[in-house]
C-alpha positions in Angstrom: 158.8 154.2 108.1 155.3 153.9 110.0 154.1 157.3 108.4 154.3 155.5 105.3 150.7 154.7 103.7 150.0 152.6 101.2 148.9 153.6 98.4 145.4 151.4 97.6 143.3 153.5 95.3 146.2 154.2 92.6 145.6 151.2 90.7 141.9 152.1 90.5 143.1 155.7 89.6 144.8 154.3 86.8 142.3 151.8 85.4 139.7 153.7 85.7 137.6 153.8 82.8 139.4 151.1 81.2 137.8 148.0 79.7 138.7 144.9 81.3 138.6 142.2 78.7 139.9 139.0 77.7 142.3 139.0 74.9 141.6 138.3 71.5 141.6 134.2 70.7 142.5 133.9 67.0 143.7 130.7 65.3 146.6 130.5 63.4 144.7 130.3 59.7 142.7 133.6 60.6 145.9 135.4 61.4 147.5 134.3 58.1 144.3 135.3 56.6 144.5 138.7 58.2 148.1 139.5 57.2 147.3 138.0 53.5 144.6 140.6 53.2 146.8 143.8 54.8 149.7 142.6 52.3 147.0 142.4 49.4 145.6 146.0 50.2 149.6 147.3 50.5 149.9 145.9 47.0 146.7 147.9 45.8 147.9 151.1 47.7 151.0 150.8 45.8 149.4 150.1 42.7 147.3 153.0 42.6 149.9 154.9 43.5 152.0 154.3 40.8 149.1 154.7 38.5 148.1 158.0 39.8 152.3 159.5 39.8 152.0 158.0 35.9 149.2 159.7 34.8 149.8 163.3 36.4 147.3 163.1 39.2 149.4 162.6 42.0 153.2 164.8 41.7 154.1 163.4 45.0 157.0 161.1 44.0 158.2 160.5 47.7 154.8 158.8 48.9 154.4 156.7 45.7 157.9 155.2 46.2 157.0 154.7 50.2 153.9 152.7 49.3 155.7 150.4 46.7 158.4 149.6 49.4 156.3 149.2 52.4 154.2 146.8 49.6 157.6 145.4 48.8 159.1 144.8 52.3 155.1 143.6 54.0 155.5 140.6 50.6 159.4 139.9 51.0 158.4 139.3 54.9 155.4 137.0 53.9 157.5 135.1 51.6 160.1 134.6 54.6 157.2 133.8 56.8 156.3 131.0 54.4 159.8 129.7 53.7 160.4 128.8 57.5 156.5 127.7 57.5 158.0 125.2 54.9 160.9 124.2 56.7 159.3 123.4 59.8 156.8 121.5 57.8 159.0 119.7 56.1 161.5 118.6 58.9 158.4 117.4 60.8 157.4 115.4 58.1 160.9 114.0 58.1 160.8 113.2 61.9 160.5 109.4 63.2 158.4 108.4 65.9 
């Protein structure tokens, strides 16, 4: 065990050329912001997907119906999200001090 070395310079190795910064600060508003706006441009995707399979543009049936349900599934998740926002709002509310 005293031929053993240690091994100082892999951690250097590894984060080598690697950015050290701070993580990301975001309130709670900008991230609901954030996911409002990828949810809104899922919808669109989805939108213009059907649009394009109805007028002949697109023959890809397969990626139309993967936009509409990641659309669908990204909005039933929100509306989830906003359900248990509710609750927690509400049963706060209802709380005695």
């Amino acid at each position: 065990m005293e031929n053993i070395k240690p091994l100082n310079g892999i951690p250097d190795i590894i984060h080598k050329g690697m950015k050290k910064t701070e993580p990301k600060k975001t309130d709670f508003s900008q991230m609901i912001k954030n996911a409002m706006k990828e949810i809104n441009t899922l919808q669109i995707k989805a939108d213009k997907a059907i649009e394009a399979l109805a007028t002949g543009e697109s023959k890809n049936i397969h990626q139309t119906m993967i936009a509409i349900e990641k659309a669908d599934i990204s909005f039933k998740m929100m509306m989830q999200v906003r359900n248990k926002l509710l609750e927690a709002y509400k049963e706060i509310m209802h709380m005695q001090f």
